[in-house]
C-alpha positions in Angstrom: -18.7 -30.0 20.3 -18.1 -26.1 19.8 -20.9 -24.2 19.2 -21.8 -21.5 16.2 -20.8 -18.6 18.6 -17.4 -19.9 19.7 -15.7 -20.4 16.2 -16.9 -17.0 14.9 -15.6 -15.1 17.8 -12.0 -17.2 17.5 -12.1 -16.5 13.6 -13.2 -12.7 14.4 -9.9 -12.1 16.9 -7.8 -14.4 14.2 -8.8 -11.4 11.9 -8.2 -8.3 14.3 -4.6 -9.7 15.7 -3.6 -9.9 11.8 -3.9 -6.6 10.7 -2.8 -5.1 13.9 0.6 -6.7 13.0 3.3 -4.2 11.2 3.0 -5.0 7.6 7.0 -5.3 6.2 8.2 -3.7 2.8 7.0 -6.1 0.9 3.4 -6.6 1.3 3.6 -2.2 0.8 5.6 -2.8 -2.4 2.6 -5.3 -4.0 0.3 -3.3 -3.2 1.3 0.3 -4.6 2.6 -2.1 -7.4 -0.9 -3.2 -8.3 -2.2 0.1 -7.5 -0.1 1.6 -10.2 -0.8 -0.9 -12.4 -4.7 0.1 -12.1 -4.0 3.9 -12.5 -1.2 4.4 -14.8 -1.6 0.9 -16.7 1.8 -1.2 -17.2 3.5 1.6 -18.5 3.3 3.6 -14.9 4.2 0.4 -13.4 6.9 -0.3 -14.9 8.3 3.8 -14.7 7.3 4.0 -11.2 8.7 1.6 -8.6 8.6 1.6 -4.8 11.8 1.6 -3.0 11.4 2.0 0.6 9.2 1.9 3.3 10.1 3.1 6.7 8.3 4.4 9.6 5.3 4.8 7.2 6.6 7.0 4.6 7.1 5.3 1.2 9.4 6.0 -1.3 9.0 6.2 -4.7 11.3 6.1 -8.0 9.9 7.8 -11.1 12.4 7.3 -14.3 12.0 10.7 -15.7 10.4 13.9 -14.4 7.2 13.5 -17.0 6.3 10.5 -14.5 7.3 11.9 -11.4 5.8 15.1 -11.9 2.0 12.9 -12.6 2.8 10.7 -9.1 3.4 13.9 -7.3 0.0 15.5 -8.3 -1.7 11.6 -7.6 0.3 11.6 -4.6 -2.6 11.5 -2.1 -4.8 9.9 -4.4 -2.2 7.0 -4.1 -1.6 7.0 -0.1 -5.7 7.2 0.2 -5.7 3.9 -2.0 -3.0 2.1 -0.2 -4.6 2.7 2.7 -7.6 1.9 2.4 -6.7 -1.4 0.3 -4.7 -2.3 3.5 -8.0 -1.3 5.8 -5.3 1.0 8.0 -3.2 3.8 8.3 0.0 2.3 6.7 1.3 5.2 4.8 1.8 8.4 6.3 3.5 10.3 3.4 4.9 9.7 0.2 8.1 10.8 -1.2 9.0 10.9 -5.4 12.2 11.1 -6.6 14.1 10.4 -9.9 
């Protein structure tokens, strides 16, 4: 029989070897995907789209200038929220372009 003490110390370094894994391009795109969705409603999300992710800088695609001139001004309001969503340093910069 295990006691108390061993199962929450092998669910605790479960937790701690998870997020010390890379996260891939997807699990970045949901989440600045839902992230937009709460700022900018569905219309941002659907005008604003991630596109890449590499070495920690995230790209973004705005349709016209009118939304990629409001994610440039939000742009570290965005990185702040995806990061601490994720509970890491995941994104190091964020690039707009349209």
């Amino acid at each position: 029989m295990r006691n108390l003490r061993d199962l929450l110390s092998s669910r605790k370094s479960t937790e701690e070897t998870a997020l010390s894994k890379p996260l891939d391009e997807k699990t970045i795109f949901f989440i600045c995907k839902k992230i937009l969705q709460e700022e900018y409603g569905s219309r941002g999300s659907e005008n604003i789209e991630a596109v890449t992710y590499k070495e920690k800088k995230l790209s973004l695609r705005a349709r016209n200038s009118l939304w990629r001139n409001e994610a440039a001004l939000q742009k570290e309001h965005l990185k702040n929220r995806i990061n601490t969503l994720l509970a890491q340093e995941a994104v190091e910069e964020i690039k707009i372009f349209y």
